[in-house]
VEXDREN-2710 file (C-alpha; in Angstrom, 1 decimal):
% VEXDREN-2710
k/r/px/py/pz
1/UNK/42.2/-48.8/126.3
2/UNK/43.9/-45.7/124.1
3/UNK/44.5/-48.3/121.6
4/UNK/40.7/-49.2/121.1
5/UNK/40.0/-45.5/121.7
6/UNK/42.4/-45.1/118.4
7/UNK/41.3/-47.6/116.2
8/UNK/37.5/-46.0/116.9
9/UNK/38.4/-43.0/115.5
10/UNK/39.9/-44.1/112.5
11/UNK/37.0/-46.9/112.3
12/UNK/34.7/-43.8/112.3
13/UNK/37.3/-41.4/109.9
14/UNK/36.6/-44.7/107.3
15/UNK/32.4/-44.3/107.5
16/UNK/32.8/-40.2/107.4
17/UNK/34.8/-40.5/104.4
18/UNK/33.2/-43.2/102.7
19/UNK/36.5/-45.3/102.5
20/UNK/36.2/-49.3/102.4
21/UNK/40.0/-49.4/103.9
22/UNK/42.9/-47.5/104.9
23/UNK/46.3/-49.0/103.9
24/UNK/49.4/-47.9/105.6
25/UNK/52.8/-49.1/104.2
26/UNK/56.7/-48.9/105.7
27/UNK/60.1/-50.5/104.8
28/UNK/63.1/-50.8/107.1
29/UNK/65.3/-48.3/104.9
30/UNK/61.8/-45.4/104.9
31/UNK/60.1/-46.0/107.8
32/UNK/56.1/-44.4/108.2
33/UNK/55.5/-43.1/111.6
34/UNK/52.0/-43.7/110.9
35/UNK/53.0/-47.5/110.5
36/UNK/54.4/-47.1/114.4
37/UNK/51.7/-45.3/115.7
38/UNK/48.7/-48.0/114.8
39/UNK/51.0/-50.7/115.1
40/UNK/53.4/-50.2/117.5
41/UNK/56.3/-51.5/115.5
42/UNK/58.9/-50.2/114.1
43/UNK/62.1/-51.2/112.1
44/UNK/60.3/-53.7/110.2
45/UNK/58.9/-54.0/106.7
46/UNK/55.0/-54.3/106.4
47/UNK/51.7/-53.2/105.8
48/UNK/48.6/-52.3/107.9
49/UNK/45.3/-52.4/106.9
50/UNK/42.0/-51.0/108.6
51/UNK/38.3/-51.2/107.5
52/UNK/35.5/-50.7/109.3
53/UNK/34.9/-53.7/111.0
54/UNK/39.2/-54.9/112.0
55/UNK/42.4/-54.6/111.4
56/UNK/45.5/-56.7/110.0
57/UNK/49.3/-56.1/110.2
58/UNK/51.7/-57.8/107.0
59/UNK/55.6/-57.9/108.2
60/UNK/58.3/-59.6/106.0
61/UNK/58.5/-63.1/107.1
62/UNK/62.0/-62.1/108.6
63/UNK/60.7/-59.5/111.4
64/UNK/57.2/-62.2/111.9
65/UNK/58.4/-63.3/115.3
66/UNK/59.5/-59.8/116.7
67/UNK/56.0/-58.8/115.1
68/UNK/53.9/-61.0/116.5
69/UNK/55.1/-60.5/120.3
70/UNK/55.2/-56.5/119.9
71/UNK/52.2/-55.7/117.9
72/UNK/49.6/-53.5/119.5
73/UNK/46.7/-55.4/117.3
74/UNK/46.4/-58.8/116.0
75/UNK/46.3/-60.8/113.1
76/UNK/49.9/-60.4/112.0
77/UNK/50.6/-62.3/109.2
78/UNK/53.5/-62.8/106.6
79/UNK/54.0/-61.0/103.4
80/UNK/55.1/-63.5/100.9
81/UNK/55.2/-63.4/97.2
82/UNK/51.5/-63.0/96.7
83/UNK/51.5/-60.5/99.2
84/UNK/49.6/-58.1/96.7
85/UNK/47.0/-61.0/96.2
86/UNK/46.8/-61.9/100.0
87/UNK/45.6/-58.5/101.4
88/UNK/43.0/-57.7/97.7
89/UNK/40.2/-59.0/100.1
90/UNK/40.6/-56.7/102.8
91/UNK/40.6/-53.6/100.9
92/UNK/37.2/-53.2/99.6
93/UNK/36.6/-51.0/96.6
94/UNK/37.9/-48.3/97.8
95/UNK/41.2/-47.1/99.6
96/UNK/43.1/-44.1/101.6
97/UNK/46.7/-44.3/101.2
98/UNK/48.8/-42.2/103.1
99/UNK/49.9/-40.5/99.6
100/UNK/52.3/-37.9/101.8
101/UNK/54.9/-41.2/102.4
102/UNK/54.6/-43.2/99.1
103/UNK/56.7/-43.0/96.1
104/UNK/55.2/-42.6/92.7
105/UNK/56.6/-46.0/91.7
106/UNK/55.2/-48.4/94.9
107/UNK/51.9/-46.1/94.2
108/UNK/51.3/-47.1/90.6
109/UNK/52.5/-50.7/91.2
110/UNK/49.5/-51.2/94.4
111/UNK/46.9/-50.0/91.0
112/UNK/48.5/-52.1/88.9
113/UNK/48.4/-55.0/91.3
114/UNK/44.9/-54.8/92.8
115/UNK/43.2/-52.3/90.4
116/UNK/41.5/-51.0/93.3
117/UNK/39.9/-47.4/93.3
118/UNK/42.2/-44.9/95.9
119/UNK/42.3/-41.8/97.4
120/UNK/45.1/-39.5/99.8
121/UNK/43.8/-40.5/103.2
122/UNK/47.2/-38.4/104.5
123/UNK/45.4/-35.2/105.9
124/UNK/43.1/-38.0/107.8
125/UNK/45.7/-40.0/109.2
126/UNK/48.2/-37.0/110.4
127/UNK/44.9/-35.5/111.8
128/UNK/44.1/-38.5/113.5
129/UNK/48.2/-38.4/115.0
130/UNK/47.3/-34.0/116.5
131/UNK/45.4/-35.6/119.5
132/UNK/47.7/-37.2/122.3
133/UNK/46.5/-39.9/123.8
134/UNK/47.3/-40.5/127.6
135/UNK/50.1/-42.7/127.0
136/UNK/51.4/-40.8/124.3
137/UNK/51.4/-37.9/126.5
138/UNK/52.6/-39.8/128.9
139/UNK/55.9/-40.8/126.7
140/UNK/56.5/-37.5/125.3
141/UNK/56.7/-36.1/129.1
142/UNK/59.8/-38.9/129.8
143/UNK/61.4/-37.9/127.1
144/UNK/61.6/-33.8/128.3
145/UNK/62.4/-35.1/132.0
146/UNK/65.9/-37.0/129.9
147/UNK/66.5/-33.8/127.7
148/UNK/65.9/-31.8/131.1
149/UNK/68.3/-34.0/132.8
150/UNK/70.7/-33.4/129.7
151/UNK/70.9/-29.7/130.3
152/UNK/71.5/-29.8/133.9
153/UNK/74.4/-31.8/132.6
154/UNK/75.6/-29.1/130.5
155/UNK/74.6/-26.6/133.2
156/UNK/77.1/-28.0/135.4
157/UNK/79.9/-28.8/132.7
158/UNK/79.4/-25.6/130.9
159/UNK/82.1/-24.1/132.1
160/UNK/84.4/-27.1/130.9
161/UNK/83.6/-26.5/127.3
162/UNK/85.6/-24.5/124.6
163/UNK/83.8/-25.4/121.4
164/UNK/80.4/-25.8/120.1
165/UNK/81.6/-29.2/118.6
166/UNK/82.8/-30.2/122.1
167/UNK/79.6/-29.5/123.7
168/UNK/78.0/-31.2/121.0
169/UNK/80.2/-34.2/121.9
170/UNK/79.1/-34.2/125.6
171/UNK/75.2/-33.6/124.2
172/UNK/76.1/-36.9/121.8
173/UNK/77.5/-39.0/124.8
174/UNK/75.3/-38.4/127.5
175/UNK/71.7/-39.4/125.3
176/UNK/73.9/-42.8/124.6
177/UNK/74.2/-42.6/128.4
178/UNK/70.9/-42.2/129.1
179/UNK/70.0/-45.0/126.3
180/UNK/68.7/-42.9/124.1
181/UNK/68.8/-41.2/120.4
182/UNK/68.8/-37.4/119.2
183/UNK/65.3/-36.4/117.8
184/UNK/67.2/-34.9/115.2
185/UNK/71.0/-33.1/114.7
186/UNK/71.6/-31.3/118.0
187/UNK/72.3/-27.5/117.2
188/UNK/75.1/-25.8/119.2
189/UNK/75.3/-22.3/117.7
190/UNK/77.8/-19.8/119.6
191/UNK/78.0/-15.8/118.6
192/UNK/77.0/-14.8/115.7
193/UNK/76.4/-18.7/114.5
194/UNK/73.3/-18.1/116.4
195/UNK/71.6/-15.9/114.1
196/UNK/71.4/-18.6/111.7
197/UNK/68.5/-21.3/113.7
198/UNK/69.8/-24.5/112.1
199/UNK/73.6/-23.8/112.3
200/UNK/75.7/-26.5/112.2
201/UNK/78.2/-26.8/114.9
202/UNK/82.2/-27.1/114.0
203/UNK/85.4/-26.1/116.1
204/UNK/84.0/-22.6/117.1
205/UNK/84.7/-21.2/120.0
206/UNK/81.9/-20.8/122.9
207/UNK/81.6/-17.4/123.5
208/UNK/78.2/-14.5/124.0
209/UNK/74.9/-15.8/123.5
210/UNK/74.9/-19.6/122.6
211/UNK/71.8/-21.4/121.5
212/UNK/71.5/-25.0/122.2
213/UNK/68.8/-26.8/120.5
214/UNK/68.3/-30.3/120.9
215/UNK/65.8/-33.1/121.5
216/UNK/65.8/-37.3/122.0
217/UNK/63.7/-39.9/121.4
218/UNK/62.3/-41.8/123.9
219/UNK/60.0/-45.1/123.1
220/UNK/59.4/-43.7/119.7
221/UNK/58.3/-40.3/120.5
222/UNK/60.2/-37.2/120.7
223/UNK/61.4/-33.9/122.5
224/UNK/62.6/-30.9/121.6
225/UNK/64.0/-28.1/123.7
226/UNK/66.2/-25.2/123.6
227/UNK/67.9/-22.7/125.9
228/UNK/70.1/-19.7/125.3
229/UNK/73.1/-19.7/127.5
230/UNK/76.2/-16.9/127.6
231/UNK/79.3/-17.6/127.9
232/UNK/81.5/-14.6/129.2
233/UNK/79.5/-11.3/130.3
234/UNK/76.6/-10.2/128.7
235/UNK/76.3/-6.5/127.9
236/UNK/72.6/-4.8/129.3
237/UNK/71.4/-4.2/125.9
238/UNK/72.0/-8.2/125.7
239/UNK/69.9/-8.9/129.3
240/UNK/67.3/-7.2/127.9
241/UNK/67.2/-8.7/124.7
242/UNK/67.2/-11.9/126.3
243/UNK/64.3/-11.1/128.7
244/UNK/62.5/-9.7/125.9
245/UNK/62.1/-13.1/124.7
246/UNK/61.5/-14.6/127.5
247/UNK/58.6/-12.6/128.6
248/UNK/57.4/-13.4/125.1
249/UNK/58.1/-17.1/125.3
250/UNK/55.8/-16.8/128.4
251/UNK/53.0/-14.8/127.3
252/UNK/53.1/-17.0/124.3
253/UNK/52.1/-20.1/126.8
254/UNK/49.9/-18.5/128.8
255/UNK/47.8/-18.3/125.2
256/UNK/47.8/-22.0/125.0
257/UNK/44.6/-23.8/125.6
258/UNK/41.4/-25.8/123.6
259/UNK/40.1/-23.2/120.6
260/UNK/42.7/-20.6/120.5
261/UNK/43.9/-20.1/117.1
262/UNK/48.1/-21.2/116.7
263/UNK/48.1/-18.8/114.3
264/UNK/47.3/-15.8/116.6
265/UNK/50.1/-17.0/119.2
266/UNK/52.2/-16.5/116.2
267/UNK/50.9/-13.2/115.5
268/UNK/51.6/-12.5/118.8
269/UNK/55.0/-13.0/118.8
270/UNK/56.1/-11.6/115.8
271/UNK/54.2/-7.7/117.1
272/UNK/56.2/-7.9/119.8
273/UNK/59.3/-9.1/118.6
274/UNK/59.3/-7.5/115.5
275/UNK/61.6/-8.2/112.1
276/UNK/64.3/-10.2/113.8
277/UNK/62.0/-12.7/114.7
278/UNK/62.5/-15.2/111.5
279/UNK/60.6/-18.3/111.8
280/UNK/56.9/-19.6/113.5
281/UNK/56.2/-20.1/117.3
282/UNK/56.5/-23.5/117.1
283/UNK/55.2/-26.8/115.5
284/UNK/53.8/-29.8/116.4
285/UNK/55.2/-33.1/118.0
286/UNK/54.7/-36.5/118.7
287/UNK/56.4/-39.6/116.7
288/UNK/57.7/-37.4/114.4
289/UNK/59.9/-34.3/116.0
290/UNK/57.4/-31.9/113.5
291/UNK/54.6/-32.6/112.9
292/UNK/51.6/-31.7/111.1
293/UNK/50.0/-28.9/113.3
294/UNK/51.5/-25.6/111.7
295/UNK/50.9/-21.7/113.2
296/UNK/49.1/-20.5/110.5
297/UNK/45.6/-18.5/110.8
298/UNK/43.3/-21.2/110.3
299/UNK/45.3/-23.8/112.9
300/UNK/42.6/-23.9/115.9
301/UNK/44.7/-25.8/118.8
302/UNK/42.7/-28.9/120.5
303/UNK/42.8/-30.7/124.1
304/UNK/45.6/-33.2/123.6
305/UNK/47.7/-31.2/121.3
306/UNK/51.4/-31.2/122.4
307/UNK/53.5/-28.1/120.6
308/UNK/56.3/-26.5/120.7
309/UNK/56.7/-23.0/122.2
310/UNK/59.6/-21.1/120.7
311/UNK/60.4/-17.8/120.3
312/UNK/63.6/-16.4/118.7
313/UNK/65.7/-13.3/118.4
314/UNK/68.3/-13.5/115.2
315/UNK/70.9/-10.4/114.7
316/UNK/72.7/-11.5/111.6
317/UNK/76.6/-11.1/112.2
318/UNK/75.9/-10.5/115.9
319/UNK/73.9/-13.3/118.1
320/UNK/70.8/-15.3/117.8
321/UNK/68.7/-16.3/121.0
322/UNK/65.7/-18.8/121.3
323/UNK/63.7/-20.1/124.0
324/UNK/61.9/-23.7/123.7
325/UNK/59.3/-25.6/125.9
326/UNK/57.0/-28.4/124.9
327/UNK/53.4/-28.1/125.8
328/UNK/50.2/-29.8/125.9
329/UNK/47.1/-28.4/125.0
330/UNK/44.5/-28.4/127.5
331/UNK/40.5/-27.6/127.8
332/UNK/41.3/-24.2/130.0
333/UNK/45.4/-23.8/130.5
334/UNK/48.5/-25.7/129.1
335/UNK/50.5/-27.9/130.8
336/UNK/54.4/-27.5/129.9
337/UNK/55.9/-30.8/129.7
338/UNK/59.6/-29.4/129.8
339/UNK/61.3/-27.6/133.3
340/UNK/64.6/-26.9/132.6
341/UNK/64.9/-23.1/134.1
342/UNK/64.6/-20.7/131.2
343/UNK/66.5/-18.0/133.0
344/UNK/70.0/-17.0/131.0
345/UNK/72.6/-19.1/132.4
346/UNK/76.1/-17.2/132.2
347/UNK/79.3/-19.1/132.5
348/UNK/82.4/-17.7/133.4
END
């Protein structure tokens, strides 16, 4: 049902901007998420073509079987050598490439081999990806309840840990455990390698404030969490640093519902936070671990958004903290996908 519901809105995207076609291409070694998210495939070579009236899927004759069983819509045919040829009637005169993925060289060899008329259907396409469907939602959800599962594994093992590169180690392992991937490099920044919000972890040793950023991938959709956890005994000045943020980080949510402008929320933050506060509340997330929803003044948020929330304090030379929730947008109120408490957790 959400995949008809999907394919309606891109049918209707094609009329509203006068486009005979959309054509979507991936390849094993640069893979399109957009690819994924009409077709439902992924690690594959191909092409997928909309126009108003259907929809076709071309996969290298190698990945055809694997193809035909997994893809969310049908015809899925081969690519072979007149691949260009094969799919000329099914463009029309005119279509959106998703411009944002291609390289220069694949783009001006499509002109040259179909001499069709084309346009950047990107902005239409990542717009199309803002609004969460039920079973994305759904997906995204699972994939907080393993990362929350992942810190109350560090919760309990914290104290077992000397290192940020050991930690990450445990982090590393237990996804593989839990059969999945990281959504991208998972950030373990102790002291004052947590001022800097995309430190990268090494042989340092666990000690003050210690931000642990990380997120996995679950059936092609991501997470992405962090916490701020203290290793030793925080000072009072620190406590309250840290519940600063935290207040913030809540307020911050509470703001989160259908017309609010991102963009404020981020204004928000950085009044009460002041110049410390380095980077935006938060981005958005789906296939892709950011995605195209930005915090900027003219970002209105919509029912089936999903966002991150996250907050950040960054003392260069001394300690960084951040707090991080994933959150869908709803018509009145948010709901927060992620539960992992966002109390400070001090191990001694």
């Amino acid at each position: 049902m959400f995949t008809v519901m999907r394919f309606k809105k891109l049918h209707q995207q094609l009329l509203h901007h006068s486009l005979d076609s959309i054509a979507v291409f991936t390849w094993i070694e640069r893979q399109d998420p957009a690819f994924f998210y009409f077709t439902g495939l992924q690690d594959v070579t191909g092409c997928f073509i909309a126009t108003k009236k259907k929809n076709v899927v071309y996969v290298s004759p190698l990945e055809l079987g694997y193809a035909q069983h997994h893809s969310t819509i049908t015809p899925v045919k081969a690519m072979q050598k007149t691949f260009f040829k094969d799919i000329k009637p099914h463009l029309g005169k005119k279509v959106g490439l998703h411009l944002h993925f291609l390289p220069h060289t694949f783009v001006s060899q499509f002109k040259k081999q179909t001499k069709k008329s084309f346009c950047d259907a990107s902005p239409l396409i990542e717009q199309l990806r803002t609004v969460k469907d039920t079973t994305e939602i759904s997906t995204i959800k699972k994939a907080c309840a393993i990362t929350d599962s992942l810190f109350t594994a560090i919760f309990s093992h914290a104290h077992t840990f000397r290192t940020e590169l050991a930690l990450q180690t445990f982090i590393r392992k237990t996804m593989l455990d839990h059969g999945v991937r990281e959504s991208f490099p998972t950030i373990v920044a102790s002291g004052k390698n947590g001022a800097t919000p995309h430190h990268t972890s090494g042989n340092n040793k666990l000690k003050g404030m210690t931000v642990i950023d990380m997120g996995v991938v679950y059936k092609g959709y991501c997470s992405d969490l962090t916490r701020t956890l203290y290793f030793g005994t925080p000072t009072q000045k620190e406590l309250l640093t840290y519940g600063k943020v935290h207040d913030v980080q809540e307020a911050c949510i509470a703001m989160v519902k259908d017309g609010v402008n991102y963009g404020k929320i981020q204004e928000y933050a950085r009044e009460k936070l002041g110049k410390y506060y380095i980077h935006g509340i938060g981005h958005g997330l789906g296939i892709d671990v950011h995605e195209y929803i930005r915090p900027k003044k003219d970002t209105i948020l919509h029912t089936g958004n999903v966002i991150t929330i996250e907050p950040g304090l960054y003392f260069p030379g001394k300690y960084g903290i951040r707090i991080e929730d994933d959150v869908v947008v709803g018509n009145t109120k948010v709901t927060v996908l992620s539960h992992t408490p966002r109390s400070l957790l001090i191990v001694k």
